[in-house]
C-alpha positions as CSV (number, residue, x, y, z in Angstrom):
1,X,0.0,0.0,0.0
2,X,1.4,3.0,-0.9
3,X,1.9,5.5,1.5
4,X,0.4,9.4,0.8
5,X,2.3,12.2,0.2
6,X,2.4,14.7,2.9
7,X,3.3,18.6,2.5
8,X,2.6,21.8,3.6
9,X,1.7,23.5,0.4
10,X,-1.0,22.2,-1.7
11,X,-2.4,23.7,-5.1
12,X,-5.9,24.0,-7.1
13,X,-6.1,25.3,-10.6
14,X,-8.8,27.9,-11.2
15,X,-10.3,26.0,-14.1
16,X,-10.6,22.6,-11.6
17,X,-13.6,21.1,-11.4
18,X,-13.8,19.2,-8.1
19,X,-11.6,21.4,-6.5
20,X,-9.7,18.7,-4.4
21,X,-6.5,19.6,-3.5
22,X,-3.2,18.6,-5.6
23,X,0.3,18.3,-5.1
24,X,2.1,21.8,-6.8
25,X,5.1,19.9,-7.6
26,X,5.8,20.6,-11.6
27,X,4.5,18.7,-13.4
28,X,1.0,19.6,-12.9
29,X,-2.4,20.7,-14.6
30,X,-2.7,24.7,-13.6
31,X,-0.4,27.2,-15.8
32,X,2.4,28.8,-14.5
33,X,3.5,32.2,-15.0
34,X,5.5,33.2,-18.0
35,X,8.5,35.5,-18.8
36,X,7.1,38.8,-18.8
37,X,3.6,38.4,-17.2
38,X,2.2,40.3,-14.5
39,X,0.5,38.9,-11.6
40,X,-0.8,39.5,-7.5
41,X,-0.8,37.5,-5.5
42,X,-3.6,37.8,-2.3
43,X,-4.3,35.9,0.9
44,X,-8.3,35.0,0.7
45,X,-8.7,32.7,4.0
46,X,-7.2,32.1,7.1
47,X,-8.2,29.6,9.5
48,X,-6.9,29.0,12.7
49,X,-7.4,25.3,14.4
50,X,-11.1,24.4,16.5
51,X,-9.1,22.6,18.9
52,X,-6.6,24.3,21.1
53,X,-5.5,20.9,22.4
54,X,-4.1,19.6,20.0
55,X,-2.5,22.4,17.6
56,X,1.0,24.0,17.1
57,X,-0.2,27.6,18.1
58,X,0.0,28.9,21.2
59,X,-3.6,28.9,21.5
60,X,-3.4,30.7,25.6
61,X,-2.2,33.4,23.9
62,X,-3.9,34.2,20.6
63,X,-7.6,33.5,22.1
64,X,-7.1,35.6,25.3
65,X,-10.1,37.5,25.7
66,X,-7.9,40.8,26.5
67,X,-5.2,40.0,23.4
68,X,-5.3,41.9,20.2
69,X,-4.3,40.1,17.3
70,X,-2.8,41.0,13.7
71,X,-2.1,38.7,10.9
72,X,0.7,39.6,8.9
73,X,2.7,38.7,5.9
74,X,6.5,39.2,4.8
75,X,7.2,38.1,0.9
76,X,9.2,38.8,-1.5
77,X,10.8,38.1,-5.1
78,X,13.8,37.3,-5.8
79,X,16.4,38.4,-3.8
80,X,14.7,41.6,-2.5
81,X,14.5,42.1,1.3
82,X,11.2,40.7,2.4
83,X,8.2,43.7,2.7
84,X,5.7,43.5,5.8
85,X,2.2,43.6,5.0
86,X,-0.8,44.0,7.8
87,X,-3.7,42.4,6.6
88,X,-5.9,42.0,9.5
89,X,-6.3,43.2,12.6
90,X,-8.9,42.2,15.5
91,X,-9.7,42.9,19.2
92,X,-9.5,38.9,19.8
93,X,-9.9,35.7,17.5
94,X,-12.3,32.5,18.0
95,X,-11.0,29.0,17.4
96,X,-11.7,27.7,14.5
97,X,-12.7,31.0,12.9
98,X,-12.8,31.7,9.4
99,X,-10.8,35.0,8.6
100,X,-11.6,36.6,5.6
101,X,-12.1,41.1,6.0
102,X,-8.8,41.6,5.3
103,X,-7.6,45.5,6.2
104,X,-5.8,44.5,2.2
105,X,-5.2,41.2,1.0
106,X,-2.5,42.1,-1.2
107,X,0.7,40.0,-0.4
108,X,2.7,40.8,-3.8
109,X,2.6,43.0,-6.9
110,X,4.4,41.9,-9.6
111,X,4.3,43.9,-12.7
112,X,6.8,42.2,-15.2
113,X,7.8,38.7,-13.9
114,X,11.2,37.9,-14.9
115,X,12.9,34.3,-15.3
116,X,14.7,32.4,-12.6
117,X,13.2,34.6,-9.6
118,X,11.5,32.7,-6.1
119,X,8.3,33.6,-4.6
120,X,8.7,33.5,-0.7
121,X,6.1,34.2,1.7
122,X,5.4,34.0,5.5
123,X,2.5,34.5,7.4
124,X,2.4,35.6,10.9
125,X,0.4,36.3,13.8
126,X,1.0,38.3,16.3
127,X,-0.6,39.2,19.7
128,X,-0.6,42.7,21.4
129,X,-1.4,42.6,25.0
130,X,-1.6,46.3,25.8
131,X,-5.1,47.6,24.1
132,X,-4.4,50.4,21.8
133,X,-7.7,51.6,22.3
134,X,-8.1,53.8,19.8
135,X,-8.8,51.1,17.5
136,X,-11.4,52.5,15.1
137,X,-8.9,55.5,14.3
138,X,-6.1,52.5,13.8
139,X,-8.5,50.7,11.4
140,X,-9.1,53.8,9.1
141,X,-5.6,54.6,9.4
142,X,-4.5,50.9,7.8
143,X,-7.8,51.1,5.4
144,X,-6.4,54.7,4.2
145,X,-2.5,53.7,3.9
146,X,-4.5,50.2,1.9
147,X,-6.2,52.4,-0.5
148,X,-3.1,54.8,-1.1
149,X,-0.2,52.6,-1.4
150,X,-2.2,49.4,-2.5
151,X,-1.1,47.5,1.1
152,X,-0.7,48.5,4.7
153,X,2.9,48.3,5.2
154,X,4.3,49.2,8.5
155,X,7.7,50.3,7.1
156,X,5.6,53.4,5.0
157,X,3.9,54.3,8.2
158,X,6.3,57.1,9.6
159,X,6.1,58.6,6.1
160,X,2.5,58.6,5.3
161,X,0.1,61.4,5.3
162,X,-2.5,59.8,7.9
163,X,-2.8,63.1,10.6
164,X,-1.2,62.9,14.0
165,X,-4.2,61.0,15.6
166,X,-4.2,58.4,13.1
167,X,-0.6,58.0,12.8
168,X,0.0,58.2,16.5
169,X,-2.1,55.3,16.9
170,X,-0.7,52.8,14.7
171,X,2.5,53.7,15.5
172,X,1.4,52.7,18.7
173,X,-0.3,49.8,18.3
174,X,2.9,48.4,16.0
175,X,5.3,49.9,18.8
176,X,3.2,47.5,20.4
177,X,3.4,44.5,18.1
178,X,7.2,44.4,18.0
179,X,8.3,42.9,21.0
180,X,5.1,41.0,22.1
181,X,5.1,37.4,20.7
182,X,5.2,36.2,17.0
183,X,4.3,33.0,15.4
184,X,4.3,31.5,12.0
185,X,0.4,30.8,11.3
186,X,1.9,28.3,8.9
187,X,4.9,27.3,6.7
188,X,6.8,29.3,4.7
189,X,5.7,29.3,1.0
190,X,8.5,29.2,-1.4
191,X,7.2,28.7,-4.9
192,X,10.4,28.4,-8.0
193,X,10.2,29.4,-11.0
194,X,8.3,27.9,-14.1
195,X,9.7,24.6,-15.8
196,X,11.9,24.1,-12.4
197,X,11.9,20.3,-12.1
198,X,11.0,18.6,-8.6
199,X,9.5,21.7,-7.5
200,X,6.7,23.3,-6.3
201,X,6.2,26.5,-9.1
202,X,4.8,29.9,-9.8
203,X,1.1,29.0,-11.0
204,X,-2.0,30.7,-11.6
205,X,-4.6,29.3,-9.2
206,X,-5.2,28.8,-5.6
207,X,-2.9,27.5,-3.0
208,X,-3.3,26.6,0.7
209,X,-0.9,26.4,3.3
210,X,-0.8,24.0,6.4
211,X,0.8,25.0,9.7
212,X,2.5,21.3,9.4
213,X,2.5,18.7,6.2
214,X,-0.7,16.9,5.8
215,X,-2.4,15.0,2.9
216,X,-4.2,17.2,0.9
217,X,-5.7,14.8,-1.4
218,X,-8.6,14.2,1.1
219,X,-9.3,18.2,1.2
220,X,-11.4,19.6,-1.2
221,X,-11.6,23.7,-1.4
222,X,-15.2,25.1,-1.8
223,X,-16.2,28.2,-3.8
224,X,-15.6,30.2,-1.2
225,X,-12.1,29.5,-0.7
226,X,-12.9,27.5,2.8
227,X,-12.0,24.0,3.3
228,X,-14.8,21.5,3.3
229,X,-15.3,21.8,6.9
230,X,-16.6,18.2,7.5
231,X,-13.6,17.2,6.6
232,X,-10.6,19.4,8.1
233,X,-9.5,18.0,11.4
234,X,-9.8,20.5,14.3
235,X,-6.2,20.9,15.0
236,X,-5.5,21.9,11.8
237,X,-4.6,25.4,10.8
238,X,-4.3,27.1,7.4
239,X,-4.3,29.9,5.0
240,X,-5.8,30.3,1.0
241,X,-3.3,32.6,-1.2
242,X,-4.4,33.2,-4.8
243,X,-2.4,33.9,-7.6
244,X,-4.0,35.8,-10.4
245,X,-3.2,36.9,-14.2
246,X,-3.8,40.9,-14.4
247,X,-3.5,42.7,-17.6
248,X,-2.0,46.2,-16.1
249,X,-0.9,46.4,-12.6
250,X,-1.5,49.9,-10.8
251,X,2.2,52.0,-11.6
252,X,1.2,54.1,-8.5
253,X,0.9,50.4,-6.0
254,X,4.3,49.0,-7.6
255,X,5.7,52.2,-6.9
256,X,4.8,52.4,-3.4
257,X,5.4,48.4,-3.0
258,X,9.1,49.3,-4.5
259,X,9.5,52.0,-1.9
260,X,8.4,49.8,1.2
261,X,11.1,47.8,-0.4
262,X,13.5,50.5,0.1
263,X,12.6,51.5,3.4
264,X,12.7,48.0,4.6
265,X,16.3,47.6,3.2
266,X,17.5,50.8,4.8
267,X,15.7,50.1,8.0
268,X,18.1,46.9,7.8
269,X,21.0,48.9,6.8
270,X,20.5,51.2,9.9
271,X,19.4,48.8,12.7
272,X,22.9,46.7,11.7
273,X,25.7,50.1,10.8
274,X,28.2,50.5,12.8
275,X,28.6,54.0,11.3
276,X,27.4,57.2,14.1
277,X,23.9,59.0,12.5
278,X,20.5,57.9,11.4
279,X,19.6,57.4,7.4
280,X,17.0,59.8,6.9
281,X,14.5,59.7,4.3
282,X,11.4,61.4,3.0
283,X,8.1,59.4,1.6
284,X,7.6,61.6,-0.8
285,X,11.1,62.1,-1.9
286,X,11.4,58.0,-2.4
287,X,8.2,58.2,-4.6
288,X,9.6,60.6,-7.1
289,X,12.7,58.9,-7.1
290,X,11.3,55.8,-7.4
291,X,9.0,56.9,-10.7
292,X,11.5,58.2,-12.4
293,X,13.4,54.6,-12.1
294,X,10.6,52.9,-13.1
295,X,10.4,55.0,-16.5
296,X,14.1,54.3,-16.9
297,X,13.4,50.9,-16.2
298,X,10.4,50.9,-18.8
299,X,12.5,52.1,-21.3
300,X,15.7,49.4,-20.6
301,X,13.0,46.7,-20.3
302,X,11.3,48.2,-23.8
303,X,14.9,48.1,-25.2
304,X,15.8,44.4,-24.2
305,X,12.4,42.9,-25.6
306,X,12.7,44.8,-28.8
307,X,16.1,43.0,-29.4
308,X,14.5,39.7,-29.0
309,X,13.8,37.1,-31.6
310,X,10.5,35.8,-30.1
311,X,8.2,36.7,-27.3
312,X,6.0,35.2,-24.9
313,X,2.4,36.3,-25.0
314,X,3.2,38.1,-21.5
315,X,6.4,40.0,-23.0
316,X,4.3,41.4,-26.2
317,X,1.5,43.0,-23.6
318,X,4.5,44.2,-21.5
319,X,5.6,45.9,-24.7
320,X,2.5,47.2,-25.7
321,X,2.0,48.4,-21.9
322,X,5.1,50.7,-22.3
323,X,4.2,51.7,-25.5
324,X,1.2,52.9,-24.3
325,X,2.7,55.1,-21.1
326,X,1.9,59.1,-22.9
327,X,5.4,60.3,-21.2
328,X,7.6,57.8,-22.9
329,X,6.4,57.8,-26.2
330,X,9.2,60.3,-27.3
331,X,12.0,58.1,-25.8
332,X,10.9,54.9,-27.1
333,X,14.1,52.8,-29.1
334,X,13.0,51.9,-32.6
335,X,13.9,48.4,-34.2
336,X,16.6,48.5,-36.4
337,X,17.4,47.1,-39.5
């Protein structure tokens, strides 16, 4: 008898029919991303285990009447510093609750997906003993940061034009977060790139993540990205991520993701110099530095398809995106020959 495969990470194609869970090691039916396409990827559930007993979390803490909890996320792709996302935020959670008003559910932008780059993210939660009572105001504060930048991301939050109130409080409440406890909700999802053999891949479709390996085979996932609940053990935790084909990815959200980027790579630089003196920055100043890369980066990335022999489906609308940007129109390289 053979024995079933057990895993963390499990996959289901958007086009499936019975929606039972199967393995994302390539090969497999679901397409992957190609050279060139854009794509987000979004966290639609999260689930925490019925029974306390019997799970990995530290379920004392995270259902404490008097504990706040936040759910967060820290991805990245490539070999970029991994960005912190809040995507929900409650006075307390239930066991066995099924999590799905995210603050933002955005985990990653990616605008032009390049070959030979890694998907990687966690998911946390973490609990904040100390109330910070003024959480309506911290709510709209995360809601309004969501709408402007695309995500909540804590590293924007000094920078951001929220009013004192607003920022106060969720500078507060993450002041907060920071040295209270932190636990992965589940494993870490690290997805290779297309055509990688003996790997789990970059595909369109759905994906859920286990806090430990199970079989997935015997889960199916419903309509409404939830497990089939009669059939989901009560100790089991997990998490739905989506990954989705988009033809034009906002410029203004990869902008600010690219700048939370930033930040979070000089808040690394600073925390570990040596060197006397603080690095400081300015949002805004980040933001118009940061758009005038991306036109340069158009235009290099407009320049290196034009020189190709053949291009992916993904590559020609990346072209014809560019093409179509009114303030690069005079700068664009002609073919020659």
């Amino acid at each position: 008898m053979a024995h079933p495969m057990l895993s963390s990470l499990w996959y289901v194609p958007f086009e499936a029919t019975d929606r039972t869970l199967q393995s994302p090691f390539a090969p497999v039916v679901g397409p992957e991303v190609t050279a060139g396409q854009p794509f987000t990827v979004s966290l639609e559930t999260v689930r925490p285990a019925e029974d306390p007993k019997k799970s990995s979390w530290n379920f004392d803490r995270i259902f404490h009447q008097n504990t706040e909890v936040m759910i967060t996320s820290r991805s990245t792709l490539g070999a970029r510093p991994l960005v912190e996302r809040v995507h929900h935020y409650a006075p307390h959670l239930e066991p066995g609750q099924v999590i799905q008003d995210m603050l933002s559910n955005t985990v990653w932008l990616c605008d032009d997906y390049k070959d030979a780059t890694t998907l990687y993210i966690e998911l946390e939660v973490a609990t904040i003993s100390d109330s910070a009572r003024n959480r309506q105001e911290t709510v709209e504060g995360f809601q309004t940061l969501a709408a402007a930048a695309g995500s909540a991301y804590p590293v924007i939050m000094p920078y951001a034009a929220l009013g004192e109130g607003v920022l106060g409080a969720i500078n507060k409440l993450w002041n907060a977060v920071v040295p209270r406890e932190r636990w992965a909700m589940a494993e870490a999802v690290k997805l290779a790139p297309p055509k990688t053999t003996h790997d789990k891949t970059i595909r369109i479709g759905q994906y859920v993540v286990f806090d430990h390996p199970v079989d997935g085979t015997s889960y199916r996932l419903q309509d409404n990205a939830v497990l089939d609940g009669d059939k989901v053990s009560s100790h089991i935790s997990y998490a739905v991520l989506r990954i989705d084909p988009v033809q034009d990815v906002s410029n203004d959200f990869v902008v600010s993701q690219r700048v939370a980027t930033l930040l979070t790579q000089l808040q690394a630089d600073r925390e570990g110099a040596s060197r006397a003196g603080a690095i400081k920055t300015s949002f805004g100043y980040l933001t118009d530095t940061l758009e005038s890369y991306t036109n340069f980066t158009d235009l290099q990335r407009y320049q290196e398809l034009l020189g190709k022999a053949s291009l992916t489906d993904g590559e020609k609308q990346q072209m014809q995106r560019i093409a179509g940007r009114p303030e690069l129109k005079d700068f664009l390289p002609k073919k020659q020959g």
